[in-house]
Backbone as CSV, one residue per row, in Angstrom:
resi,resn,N_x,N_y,N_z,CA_x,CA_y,CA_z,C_x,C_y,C_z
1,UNK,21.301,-16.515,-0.584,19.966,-16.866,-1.031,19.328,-15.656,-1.702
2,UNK,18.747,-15.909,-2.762,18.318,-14.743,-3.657,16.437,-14.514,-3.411
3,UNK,16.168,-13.601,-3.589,14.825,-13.571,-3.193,14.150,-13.242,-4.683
4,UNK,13.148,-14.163,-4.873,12.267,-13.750,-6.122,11.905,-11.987,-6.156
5,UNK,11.875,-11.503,-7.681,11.340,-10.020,-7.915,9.869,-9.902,-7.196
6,UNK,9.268,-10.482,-7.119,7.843,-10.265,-6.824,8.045,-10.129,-5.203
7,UNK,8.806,-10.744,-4.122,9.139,-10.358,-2.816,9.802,-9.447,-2.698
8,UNK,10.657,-9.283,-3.320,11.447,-7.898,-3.472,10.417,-6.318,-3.382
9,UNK,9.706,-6.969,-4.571,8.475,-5.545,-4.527,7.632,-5.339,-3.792
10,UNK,7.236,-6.596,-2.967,6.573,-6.470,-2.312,6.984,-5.986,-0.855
11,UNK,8.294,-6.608,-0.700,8.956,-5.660,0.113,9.088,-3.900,0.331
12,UNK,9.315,-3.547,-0.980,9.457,-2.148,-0.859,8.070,-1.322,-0.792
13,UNK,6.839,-1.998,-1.722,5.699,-1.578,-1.079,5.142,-1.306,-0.507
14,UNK,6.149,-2.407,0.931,5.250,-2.100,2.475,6.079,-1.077,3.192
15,UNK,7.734,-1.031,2.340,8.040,0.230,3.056,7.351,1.568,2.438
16,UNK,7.420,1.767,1.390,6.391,2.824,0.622,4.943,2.729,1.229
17,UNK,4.573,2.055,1.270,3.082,2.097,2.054,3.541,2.751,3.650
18,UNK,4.107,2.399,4.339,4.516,3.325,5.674,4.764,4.544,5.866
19,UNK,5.338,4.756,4.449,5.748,6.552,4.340,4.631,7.674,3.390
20,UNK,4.297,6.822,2.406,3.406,7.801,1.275,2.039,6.228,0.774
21,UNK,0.631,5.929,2.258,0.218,5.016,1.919,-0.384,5.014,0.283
22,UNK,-1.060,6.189,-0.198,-1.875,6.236,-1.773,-0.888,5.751,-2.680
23,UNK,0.270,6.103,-2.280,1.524,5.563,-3.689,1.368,4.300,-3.642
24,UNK,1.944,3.453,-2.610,1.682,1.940,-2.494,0.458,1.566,-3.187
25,UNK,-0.575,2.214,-2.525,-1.858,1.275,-2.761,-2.011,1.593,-4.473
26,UNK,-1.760,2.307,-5.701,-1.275,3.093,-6.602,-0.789,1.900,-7.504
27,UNK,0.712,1.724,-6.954,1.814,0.731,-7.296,0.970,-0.563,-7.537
28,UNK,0.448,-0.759,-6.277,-0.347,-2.313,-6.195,-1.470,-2.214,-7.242
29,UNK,-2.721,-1.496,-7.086,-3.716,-1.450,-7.939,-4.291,-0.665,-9.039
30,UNK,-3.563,0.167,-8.838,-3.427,1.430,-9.574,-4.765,2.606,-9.158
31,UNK,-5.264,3.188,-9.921,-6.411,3.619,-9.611,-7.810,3.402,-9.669
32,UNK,-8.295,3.066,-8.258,-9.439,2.576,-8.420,-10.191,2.673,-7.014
33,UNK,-11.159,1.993,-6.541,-11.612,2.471,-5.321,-10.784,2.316,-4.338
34,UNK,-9.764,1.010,-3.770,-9.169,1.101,-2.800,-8.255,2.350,-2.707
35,UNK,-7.476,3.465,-3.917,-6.537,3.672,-3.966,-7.777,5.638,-3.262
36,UNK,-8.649,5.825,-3.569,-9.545,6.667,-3.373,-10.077,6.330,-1.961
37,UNK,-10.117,5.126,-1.162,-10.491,5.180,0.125,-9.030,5.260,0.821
38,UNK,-8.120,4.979,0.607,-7.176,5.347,1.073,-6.142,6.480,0.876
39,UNK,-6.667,7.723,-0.149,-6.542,8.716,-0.273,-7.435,9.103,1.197
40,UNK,-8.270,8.908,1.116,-9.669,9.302,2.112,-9.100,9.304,3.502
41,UNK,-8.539,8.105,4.249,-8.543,7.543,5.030,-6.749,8.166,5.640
42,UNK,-5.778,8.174,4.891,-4.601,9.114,4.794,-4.998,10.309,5.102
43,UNK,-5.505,11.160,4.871,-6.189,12.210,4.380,-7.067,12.567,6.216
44,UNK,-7.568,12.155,6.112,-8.652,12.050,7.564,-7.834,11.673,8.919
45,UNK,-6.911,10.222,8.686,-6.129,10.102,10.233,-5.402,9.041,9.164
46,UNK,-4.106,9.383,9.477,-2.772,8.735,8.835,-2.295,7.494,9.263
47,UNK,-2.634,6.797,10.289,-2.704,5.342,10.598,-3.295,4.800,9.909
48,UNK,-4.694,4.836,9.797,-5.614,4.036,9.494,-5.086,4.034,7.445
49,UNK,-4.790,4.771,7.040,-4.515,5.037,5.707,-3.795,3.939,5.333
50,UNK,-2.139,4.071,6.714,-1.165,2.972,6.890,-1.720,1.834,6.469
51,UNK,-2.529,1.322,7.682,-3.265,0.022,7.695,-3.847,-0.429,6.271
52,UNK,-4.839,0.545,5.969,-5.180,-0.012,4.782,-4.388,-0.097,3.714
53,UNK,-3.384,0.547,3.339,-2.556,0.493,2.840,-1.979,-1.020,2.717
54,UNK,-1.374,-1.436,4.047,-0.940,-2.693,4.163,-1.211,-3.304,3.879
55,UNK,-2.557,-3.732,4.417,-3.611,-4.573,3.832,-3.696,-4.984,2.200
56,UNK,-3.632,-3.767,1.804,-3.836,-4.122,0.103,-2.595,-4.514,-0.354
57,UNK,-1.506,-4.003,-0.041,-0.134,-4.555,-0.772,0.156,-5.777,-0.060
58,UNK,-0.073,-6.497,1.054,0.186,-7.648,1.347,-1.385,-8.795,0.710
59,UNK,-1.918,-8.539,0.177,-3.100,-8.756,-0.443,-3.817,-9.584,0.504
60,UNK,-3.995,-9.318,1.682,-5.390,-9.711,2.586,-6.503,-9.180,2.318
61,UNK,-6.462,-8.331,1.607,-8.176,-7.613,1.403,-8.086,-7.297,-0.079
C-alpha cells in the first residue's frame, strides 16, 4: 500500500518537529508568527516548542 506525498511529509515533519521544532513549523508555514512563537517557546523550555510545533504541522491550530 502506497501512501500519498502529502502523508509522507507530513510524516517527516512530525519527526523534524521532535528534533529541530522552528524547522518544522518553517517547512509547514514558513515565516511568520507561529514560526517566531515557536522560536520563542523552543528557545525558553523545549517541550512546549515540541508541542507547538506539532500542533501546527498536524494542522490543529
Amino acid at each position: 500500500m502506497r501512501q500519498s506525498n502529502s502523508s509522507v511529509s507530513t510524516v517527516v515533519k512530525v519527526i523534524i518537529a521532535i528534533f529541530l521544532p522552528p524547522l518544522a513549523v518553517f517547512l509547514h508555514d514558513g515565516i511568520g508568527s507561529s514560526f517566531w512563537i515557536n522560536i520563542l517557546l523552543t528557545l525558553l523550555f523545549f517541550v512546549p516548542g515540541v508541542i507547538h510545533a506539532l500542533l501546527v504541522v498536524t494542522d490543529t491550530i
